[in-house]
DSSP file (Angstrom, degrees, kcal/mol; ACC not computed):
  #  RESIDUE AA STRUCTURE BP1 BP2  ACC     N-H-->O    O-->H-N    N-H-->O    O-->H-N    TCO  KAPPA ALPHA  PHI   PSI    X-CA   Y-CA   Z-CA
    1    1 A X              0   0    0      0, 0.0     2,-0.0     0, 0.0     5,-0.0   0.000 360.0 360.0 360.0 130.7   76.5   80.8   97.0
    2    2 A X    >>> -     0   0    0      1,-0.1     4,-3.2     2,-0.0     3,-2.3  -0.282 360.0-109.3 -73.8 163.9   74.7   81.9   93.9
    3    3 A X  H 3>5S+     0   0    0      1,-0.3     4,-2.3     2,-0.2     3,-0.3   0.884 111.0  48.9 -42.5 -61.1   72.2   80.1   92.5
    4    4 A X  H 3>5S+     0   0    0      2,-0.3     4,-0.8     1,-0.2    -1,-0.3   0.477 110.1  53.0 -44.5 -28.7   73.6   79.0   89.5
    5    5 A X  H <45S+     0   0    0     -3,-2.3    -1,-0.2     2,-0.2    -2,-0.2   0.693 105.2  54.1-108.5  -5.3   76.7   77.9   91.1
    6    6 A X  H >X5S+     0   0    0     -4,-3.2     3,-1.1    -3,-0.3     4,-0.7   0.715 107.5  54.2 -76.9 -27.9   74.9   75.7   93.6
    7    7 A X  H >X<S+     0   0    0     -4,-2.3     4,-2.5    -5,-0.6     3,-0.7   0.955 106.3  45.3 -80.0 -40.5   73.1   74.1   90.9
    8    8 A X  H 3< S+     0   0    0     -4,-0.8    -1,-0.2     1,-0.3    -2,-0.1  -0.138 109.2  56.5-112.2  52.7   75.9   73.0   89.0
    9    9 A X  H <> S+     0   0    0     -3,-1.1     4,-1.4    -2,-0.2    -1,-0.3   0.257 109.2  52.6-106.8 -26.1   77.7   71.8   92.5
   10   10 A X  H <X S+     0   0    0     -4,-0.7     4,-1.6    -3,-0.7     5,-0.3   0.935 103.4  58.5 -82.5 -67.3   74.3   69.7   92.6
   11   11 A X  H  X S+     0   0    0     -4,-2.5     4,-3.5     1,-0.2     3,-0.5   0.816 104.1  48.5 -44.7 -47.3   75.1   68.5   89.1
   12   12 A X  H  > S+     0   0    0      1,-0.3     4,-2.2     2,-0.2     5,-0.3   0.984 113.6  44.0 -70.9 -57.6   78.4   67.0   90.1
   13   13 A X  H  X S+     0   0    0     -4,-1.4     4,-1.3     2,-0.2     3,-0.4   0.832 120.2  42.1 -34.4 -54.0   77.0   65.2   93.0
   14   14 A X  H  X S+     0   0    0     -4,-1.6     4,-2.8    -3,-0.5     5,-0.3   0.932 111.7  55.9 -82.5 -61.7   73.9   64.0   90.8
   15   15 A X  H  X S+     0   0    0     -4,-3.5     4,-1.3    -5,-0.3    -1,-0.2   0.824 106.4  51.3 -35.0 -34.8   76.3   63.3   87.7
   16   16 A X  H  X S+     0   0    0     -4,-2.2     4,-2.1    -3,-0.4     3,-0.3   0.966 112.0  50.0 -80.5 -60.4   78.6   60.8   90.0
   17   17 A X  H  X S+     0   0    0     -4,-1.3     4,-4.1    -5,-0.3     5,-0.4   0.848 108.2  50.3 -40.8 -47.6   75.2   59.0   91.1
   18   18 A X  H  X>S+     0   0    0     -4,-2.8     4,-3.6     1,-0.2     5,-1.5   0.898 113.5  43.7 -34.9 -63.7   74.2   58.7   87.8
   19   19 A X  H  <5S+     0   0    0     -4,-1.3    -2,-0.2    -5,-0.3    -1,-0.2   0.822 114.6  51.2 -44.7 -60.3   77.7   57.1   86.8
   20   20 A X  H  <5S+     0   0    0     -4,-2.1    -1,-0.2     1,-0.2    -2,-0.2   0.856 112.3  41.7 -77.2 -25.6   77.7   54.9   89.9
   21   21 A X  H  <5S-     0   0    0     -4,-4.1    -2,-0.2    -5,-0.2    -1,-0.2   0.856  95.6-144.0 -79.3 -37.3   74.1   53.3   89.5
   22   22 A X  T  <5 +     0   0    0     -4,-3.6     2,-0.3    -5,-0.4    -3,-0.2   0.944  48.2 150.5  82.4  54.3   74.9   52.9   85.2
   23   23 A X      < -     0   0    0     -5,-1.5    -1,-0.2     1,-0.1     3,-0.1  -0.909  55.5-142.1-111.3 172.6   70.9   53.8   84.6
   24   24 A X  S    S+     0   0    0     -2,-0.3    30,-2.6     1,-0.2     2,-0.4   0.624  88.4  45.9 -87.9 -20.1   69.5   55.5   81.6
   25   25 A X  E     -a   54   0A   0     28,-0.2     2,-0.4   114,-0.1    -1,-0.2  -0.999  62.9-178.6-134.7 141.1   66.8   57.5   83.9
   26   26 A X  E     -a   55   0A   0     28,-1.6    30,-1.6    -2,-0.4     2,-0.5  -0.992  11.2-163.3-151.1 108.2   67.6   58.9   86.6
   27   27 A X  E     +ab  56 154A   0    126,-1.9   128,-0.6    -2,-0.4    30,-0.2  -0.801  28.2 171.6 -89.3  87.9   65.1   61.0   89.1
   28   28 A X  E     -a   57   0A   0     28,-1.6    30,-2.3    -2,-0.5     2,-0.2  -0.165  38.5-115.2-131.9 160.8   66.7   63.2   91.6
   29   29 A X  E     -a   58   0A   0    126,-0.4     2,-0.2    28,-0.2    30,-0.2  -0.739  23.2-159.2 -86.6 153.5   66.5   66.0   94.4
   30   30 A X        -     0   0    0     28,-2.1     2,-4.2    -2,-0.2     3,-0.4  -0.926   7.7-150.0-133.9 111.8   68.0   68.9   93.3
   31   31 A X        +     0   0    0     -2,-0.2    28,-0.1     1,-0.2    30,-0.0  -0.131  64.7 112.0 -91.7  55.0   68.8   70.9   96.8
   32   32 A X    >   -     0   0    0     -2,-4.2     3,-0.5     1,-0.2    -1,-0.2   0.487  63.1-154.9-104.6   6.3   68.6   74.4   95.2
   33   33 A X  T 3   -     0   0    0     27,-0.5    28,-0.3    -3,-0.4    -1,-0.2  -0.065  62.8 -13.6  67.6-155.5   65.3   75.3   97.1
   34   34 A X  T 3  S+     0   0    0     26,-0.1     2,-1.1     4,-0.0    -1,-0.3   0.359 104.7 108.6 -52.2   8.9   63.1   77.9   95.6
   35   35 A X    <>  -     0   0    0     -3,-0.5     4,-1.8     1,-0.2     5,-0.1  -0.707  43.1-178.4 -94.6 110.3   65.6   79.0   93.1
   36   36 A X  H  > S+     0   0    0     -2,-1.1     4,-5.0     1,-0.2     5,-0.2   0.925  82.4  66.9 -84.2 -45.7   64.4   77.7   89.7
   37   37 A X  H  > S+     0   0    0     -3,-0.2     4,-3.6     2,-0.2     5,-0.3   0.947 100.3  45.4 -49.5 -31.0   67.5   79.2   88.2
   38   38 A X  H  > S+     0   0    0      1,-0.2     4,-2.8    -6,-0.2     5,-0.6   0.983 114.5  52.9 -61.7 -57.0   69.9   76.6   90.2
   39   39 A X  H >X S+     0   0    0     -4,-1.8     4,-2.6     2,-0.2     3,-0.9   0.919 106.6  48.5 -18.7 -84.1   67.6   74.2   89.0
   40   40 A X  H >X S+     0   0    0     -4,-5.0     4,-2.3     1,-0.2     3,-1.0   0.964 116.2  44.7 -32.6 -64.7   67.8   75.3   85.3
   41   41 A X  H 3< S+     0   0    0     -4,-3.6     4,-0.4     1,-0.3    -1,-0.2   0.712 104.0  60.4 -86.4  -1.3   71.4   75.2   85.5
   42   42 A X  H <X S+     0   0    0     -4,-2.8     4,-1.4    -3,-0.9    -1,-0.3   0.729 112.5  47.3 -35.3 -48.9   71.7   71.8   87.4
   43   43 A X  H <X S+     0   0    0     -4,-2.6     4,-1.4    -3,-1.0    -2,-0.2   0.931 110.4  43.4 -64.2 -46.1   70.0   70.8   84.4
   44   44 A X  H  X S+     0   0    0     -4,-2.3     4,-2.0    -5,-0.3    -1,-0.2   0.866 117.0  50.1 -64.9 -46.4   72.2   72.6   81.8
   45   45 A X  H >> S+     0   0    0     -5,-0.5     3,-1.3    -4,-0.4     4,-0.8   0.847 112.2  50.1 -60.5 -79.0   75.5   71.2   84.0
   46   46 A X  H 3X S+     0   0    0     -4,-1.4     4,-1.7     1,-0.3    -1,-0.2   0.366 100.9  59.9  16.5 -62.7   73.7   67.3   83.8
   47   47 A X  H 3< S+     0   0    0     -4,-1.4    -1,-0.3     2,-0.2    -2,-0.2   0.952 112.4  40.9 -52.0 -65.8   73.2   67.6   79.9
   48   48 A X  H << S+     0   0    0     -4,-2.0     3,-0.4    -3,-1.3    -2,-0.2   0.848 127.6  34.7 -65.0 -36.8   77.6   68.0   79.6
   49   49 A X  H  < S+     0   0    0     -4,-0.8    -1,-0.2     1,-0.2    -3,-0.2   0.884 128.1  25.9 -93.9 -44.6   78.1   65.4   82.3
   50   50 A X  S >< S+     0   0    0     -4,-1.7     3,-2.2    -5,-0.1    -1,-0.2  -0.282  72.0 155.6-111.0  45.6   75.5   62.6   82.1
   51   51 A X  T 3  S+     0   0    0     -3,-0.4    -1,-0.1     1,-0.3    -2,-0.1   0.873  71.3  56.2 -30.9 -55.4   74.4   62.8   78.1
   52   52 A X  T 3  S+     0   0    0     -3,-0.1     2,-0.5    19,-0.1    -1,-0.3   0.278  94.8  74.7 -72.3  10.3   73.4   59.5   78.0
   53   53 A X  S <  S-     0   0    0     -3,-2.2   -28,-0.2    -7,-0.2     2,-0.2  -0.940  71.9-134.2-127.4 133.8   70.9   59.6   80.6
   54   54 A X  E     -a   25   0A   0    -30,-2.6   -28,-1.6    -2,-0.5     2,-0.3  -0.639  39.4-167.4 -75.9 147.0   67.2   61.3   80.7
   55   55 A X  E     -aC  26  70A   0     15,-1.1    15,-2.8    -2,-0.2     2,-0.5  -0.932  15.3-161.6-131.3 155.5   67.6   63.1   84.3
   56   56 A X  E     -a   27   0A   0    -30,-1.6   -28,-1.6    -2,-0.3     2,-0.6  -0.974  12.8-156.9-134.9 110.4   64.3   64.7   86.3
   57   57 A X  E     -a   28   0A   0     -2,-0.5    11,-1.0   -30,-0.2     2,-0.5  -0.784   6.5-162.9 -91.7  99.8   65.6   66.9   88.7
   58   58 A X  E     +aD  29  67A   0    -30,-2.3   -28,-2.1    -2,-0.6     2,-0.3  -0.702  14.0 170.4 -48.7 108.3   63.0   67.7   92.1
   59   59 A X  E     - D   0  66A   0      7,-1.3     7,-1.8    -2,-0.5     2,-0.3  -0.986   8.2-176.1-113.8 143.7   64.0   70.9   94.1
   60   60 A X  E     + D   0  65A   0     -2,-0.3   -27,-0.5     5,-0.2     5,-0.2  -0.893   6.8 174.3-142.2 157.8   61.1   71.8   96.8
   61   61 A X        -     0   0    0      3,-1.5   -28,-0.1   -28,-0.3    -1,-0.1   0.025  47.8 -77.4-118.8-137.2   61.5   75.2   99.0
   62   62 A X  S    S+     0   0    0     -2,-0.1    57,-0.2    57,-0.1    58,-0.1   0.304 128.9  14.7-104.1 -14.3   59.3   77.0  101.5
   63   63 A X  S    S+     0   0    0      1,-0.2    48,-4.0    55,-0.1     2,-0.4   0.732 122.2  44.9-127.6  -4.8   57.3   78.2   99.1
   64   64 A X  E     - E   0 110A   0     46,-0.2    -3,-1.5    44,-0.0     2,-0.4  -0.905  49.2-147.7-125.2 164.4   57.8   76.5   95.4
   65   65 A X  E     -DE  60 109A   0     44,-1.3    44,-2.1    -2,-0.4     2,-0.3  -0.915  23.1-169.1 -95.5 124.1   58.1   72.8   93.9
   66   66 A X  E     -DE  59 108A   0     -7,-1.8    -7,-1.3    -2,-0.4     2,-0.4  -0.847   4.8-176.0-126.1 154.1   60.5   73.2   90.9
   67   67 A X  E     -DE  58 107A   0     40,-1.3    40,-1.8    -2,-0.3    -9,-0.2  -0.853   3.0-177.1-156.9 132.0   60.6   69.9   88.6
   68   68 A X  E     - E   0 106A   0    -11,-1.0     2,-0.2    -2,-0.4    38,-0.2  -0.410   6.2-165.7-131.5 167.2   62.9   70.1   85.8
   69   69 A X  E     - E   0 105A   0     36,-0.7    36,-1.0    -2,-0.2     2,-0.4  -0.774   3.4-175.0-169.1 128.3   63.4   67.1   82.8
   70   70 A X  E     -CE  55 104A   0    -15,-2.8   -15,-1.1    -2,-0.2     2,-0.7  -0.994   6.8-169.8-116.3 116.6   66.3   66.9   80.5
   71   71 A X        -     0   0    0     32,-2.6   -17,-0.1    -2,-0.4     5,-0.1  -0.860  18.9-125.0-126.4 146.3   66.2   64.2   77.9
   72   72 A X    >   -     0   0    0     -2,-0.7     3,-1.0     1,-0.1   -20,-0.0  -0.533  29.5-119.5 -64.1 146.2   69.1   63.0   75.3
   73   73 A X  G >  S+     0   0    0      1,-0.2     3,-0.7     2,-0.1    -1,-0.1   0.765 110.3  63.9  -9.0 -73.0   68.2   63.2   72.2
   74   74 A X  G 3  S+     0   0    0      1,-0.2     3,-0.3     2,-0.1    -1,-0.2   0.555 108.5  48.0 -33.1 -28.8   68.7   59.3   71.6
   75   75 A X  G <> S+     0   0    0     -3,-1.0     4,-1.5     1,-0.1    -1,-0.2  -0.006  82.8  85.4-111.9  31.7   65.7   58.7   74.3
   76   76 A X  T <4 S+     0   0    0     -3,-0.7    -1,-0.1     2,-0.2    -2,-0.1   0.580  72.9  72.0-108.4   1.9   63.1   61.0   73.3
   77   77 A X  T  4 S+     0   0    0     -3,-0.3    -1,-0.1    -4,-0.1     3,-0.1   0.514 116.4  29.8 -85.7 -10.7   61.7   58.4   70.7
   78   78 A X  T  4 S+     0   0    0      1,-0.4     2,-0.4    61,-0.0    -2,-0.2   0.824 130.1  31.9-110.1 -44.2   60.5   56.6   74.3
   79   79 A X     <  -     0   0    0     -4,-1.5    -1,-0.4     4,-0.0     2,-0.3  -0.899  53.1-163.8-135.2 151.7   60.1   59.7   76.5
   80   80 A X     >  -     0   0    0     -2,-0.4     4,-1.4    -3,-0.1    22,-0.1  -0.752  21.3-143.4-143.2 145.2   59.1   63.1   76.0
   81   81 A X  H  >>S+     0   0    0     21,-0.6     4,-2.3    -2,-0.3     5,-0.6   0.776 107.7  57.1 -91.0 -41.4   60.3   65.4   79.4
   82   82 A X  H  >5S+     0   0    0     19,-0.3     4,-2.1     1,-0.2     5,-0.1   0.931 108.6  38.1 -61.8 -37.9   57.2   67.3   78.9
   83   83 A X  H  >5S+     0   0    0      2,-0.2     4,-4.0     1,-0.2     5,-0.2   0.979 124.0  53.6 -54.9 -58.8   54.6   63.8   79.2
   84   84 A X  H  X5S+     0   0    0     -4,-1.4     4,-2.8     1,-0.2     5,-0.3   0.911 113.8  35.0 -41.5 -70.2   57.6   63.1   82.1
   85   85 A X  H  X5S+     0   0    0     -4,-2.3     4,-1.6     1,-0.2    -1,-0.2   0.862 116.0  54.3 -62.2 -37.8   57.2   66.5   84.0
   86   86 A X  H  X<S+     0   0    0     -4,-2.1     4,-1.0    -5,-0.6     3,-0.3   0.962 109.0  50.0 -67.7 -54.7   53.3   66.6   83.5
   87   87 A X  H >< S+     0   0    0     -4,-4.0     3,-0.7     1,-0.2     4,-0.4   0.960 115.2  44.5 -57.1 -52.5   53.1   62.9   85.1
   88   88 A X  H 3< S+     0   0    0     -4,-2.8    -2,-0.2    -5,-0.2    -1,-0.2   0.747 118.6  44.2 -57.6 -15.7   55.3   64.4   88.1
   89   89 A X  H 3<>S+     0   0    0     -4,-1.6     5,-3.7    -5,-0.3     4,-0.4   0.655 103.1  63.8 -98.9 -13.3   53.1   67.5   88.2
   90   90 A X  T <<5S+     0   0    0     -4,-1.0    -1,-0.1    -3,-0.7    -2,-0.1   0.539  96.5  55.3 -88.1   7.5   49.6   65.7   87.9
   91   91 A X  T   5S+     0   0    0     -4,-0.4    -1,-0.2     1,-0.1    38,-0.1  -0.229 117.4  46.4-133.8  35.4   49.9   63.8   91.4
   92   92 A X  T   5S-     0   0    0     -3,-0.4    -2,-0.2     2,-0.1    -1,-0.1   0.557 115.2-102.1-132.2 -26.6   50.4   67.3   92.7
   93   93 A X  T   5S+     0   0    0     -4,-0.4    -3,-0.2     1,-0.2    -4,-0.1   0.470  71.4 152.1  94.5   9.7   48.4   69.6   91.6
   94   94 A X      < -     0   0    0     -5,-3.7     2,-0.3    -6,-0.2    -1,-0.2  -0.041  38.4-143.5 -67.3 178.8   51.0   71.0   89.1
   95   95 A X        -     0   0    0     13,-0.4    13,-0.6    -3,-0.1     2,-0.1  -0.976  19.6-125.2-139.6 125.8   50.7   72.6   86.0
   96   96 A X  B     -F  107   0A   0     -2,-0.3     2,-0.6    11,-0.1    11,-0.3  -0.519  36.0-110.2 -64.0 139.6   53.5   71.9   82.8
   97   97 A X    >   -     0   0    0      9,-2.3     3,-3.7     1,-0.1     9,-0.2  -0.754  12.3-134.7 -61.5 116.6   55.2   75.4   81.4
   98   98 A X  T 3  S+     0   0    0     -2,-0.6    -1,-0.1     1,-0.4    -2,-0.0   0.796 102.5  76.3 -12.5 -64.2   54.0   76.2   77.9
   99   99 A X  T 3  S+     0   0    0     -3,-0.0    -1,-0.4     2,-0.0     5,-0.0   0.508  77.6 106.5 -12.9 -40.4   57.8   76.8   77.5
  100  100 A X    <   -     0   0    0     -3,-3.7     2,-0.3     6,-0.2     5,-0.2   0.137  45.6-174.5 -83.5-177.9   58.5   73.3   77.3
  101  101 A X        -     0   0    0      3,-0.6   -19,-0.3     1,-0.0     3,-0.2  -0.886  47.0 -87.9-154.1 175.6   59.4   70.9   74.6
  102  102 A X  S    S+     0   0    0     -2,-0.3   -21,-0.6     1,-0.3     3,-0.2   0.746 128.1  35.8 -74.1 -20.5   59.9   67.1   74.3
  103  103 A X  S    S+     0   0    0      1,-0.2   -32,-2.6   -33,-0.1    -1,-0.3   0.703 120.8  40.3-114.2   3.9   63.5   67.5   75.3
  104  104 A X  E    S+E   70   0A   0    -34,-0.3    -3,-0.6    -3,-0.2    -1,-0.2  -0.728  70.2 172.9-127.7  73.4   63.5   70.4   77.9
  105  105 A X  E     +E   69   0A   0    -36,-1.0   -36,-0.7    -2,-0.2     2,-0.2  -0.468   1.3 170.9-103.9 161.0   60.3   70.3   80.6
  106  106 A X  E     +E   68   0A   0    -38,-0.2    -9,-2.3    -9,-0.2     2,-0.3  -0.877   5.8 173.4-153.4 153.5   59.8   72.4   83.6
  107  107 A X  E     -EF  67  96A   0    -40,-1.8   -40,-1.3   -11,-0.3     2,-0.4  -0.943  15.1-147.8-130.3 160.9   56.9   73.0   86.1
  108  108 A X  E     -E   66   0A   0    -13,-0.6   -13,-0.4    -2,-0.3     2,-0.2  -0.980   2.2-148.4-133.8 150.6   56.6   75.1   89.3
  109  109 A X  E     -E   65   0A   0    -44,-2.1   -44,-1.3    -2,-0.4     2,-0.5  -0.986   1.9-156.3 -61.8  67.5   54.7   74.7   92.4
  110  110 A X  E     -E   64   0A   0     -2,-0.2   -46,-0.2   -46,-0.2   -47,-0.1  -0.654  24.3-126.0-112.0 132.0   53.6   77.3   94.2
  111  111 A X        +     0   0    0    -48,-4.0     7,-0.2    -2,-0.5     2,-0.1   0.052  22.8 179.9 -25.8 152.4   52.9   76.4   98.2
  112  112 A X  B > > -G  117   0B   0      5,-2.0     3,-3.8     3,-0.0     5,-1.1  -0.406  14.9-176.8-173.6  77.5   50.1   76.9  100.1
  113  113 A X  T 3 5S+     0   0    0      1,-0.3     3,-0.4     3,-0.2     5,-0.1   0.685  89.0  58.4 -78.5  -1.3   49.9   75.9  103.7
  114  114 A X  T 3 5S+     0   0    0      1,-0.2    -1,-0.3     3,-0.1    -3,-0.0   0.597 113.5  38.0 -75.6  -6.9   46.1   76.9  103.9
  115  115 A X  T < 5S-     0   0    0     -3,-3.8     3,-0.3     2,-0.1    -1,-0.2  -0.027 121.1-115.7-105.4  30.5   45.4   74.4  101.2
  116  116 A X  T   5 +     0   0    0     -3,-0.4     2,-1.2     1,-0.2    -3,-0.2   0.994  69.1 140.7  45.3  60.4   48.1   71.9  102.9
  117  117 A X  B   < +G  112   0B   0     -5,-1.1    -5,-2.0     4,-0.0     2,-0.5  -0.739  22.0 170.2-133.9  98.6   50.3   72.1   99.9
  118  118 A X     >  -     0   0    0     -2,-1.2     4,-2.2    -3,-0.3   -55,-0.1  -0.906  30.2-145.1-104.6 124.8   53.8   72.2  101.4
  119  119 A X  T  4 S+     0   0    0     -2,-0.5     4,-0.3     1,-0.3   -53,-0.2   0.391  96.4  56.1-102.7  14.3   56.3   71.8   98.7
  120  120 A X  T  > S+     0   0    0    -60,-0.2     4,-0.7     2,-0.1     3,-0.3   0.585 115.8  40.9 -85.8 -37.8   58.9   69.7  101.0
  121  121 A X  H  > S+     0   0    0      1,-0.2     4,-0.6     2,-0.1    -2,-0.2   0.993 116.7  54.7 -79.2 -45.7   56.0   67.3  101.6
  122  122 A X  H  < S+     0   0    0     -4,-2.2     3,-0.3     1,-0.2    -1,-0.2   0.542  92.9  66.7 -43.2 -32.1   55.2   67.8   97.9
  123  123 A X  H >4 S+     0   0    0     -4,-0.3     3,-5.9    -3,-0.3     4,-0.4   0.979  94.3  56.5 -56.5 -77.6   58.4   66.9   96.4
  124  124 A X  H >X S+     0   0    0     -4,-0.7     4,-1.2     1,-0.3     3,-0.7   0.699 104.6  52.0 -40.3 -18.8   58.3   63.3   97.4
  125  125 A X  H 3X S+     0   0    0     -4,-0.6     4,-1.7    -3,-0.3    -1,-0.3   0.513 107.7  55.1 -97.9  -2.8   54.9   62.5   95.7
  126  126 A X  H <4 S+     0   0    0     -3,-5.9    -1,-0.3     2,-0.2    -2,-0.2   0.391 103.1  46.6-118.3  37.2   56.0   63.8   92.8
  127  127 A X  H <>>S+     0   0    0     -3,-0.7     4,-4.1    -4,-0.4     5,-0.5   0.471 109.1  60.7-102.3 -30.0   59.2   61.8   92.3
  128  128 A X  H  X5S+     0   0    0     -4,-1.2     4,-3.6    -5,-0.4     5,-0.3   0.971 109.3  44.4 -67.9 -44.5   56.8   58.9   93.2
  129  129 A X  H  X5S+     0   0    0     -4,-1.7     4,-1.7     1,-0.2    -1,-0.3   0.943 112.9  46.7 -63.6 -29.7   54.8   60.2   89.8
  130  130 A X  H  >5S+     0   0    0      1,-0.2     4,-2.2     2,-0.2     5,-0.4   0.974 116.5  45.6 -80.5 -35.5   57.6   60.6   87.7
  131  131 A X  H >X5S+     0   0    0     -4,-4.1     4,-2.6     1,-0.3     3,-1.3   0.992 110.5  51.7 -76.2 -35.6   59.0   57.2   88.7
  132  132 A X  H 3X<S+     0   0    0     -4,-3.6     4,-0.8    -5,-0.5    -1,-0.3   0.608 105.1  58.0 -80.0  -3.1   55.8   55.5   88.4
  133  133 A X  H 3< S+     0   0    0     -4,-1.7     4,-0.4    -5,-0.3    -1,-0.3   0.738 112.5  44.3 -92.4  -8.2   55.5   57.2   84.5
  134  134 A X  H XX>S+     0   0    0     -4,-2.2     3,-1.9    -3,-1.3     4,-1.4   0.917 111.3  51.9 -73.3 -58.3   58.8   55.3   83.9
  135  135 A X  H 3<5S+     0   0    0     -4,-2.6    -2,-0.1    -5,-0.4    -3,-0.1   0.809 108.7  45.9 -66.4 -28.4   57.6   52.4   85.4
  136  136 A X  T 3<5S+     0   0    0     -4,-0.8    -1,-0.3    -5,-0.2    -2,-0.1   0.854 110.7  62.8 -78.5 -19.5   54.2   52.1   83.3
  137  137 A X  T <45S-     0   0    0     -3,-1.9    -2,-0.2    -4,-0.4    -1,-0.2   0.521 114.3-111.7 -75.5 -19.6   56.2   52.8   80.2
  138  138 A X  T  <5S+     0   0    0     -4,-1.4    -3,-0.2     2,-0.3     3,-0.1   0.383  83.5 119.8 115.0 -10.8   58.3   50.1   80.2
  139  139 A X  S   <S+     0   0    0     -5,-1.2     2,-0.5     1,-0.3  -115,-0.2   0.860  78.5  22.6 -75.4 -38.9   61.5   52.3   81.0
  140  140 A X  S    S-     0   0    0     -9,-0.2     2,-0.3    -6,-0.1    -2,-0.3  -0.990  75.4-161.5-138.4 148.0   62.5   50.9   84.2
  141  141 A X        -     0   0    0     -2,-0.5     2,-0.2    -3,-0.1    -6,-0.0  -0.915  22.2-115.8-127.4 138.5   61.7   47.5   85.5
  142  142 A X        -     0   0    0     -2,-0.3     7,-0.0     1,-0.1     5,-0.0  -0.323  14.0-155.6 -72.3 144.3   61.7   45.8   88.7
  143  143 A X  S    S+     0   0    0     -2,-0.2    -1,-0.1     2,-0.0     2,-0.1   0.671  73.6  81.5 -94.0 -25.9   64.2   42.8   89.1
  144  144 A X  S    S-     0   0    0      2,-0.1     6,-0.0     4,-0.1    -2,-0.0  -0.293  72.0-146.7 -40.1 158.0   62.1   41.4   91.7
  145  145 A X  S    S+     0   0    0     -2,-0.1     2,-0.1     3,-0.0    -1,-0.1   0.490  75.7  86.7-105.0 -17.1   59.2   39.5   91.5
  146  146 A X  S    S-     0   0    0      2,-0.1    -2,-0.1     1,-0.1    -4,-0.0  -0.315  86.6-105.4 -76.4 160.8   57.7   41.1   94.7
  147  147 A X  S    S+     0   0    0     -2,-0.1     2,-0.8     1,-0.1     3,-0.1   0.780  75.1 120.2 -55.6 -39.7   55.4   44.4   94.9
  148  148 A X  S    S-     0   0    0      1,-0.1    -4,-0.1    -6,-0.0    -2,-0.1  -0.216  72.9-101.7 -49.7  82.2   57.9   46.7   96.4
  149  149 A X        -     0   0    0     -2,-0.8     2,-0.5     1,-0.1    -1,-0.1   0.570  24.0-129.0  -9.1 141.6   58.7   49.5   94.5
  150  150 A X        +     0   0    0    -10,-0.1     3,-0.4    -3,-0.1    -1,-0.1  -0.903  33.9 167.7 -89.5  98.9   62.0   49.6   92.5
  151  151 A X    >   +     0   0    0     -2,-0.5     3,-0.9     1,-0.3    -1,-0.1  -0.102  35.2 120.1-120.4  45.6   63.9   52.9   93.4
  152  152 A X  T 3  S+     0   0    0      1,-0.3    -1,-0.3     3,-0.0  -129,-0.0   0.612  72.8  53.4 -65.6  -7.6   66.9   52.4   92.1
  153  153 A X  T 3  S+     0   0    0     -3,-0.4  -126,-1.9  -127,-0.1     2,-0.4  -0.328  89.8 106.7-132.7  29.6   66.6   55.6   89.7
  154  154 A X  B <   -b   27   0A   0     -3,-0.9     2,-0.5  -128,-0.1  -126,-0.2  -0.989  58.8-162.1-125.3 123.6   65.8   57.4   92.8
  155  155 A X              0   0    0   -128,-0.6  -126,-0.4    -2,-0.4    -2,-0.1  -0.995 360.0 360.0-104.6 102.4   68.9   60.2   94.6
  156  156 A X              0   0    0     -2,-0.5    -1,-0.1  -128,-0.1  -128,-0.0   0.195 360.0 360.0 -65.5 360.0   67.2   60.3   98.0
């Protein structure tokens, strides 16, 4: 399966979650590996399917970390994808693309198992940034009163 059509098989899966949890941000794996296009067009697919929702798509490979951000229009006066992707990319060692813009972010990863930078292990700390830059922003709030992380806006 090409990239491109594995990513927007992704989308549907991811789009449904969206739809069955009802959030406005929404963090995800996107299980397109190293292919940044499936990514990209996961993203593209996402935008048609989920408008109303800002989506951060994770993909991790063997050798890259891909982190994608889409945001509607209507939510970019709270969140900017690039501030979003840069917070998932700083508790990594990422770097933001130049390329980006408030409503379109990307970074890659690149692996490195002599520096221990494995970008399956890597993925998970950087959904943990991106959720914890919603969460200091006010964007999603725990319904608990206890410490425990809220990860509803989390596709595990």
């Amino acid at each position: 399966m090409s990239g491109a059509k594995k990513g927007r098989t992704e989308a549907q899966r991811i789009a449904a979650a969206i739809k069955s949890y009802a959030v406005e941000y929404y963090v995800s794996d996107c299980e397109t590996e190293d292919d940044y296009k499936g990514v990209e067009a996961c993203a593209q697919a996402l935008e048609k399917s989920a408008p109303n929702c800002a989506v951060m798509l994770v993909a991790a490979g063997l050798k890259k970390l891909n982190v994608v951000a889409v945001i509607p229009e209507d939510k970019r006066e709270k969140l900017s994808a690039k501030d979003w992707v840069s917070a998932a990319l700083a508790v990594v060692g990422g770097v933001l693309s130049e390329e980006s813009t408030d409503a379109f972010a990307f970074g890659i990863v690149d692996g490195n198992p002599e520096e221990d930078k494995f970008p399956l292990k890597m993925k998970d700390t950087a959904r943990g940034g991106a959720f914890a830059f919603l969460k200091k922003n006010g964007l999603v709030v725990d319904e608990e009163s206890d410490d425990e992380p809220d990860f509803s806006a989390f596709d595990c």
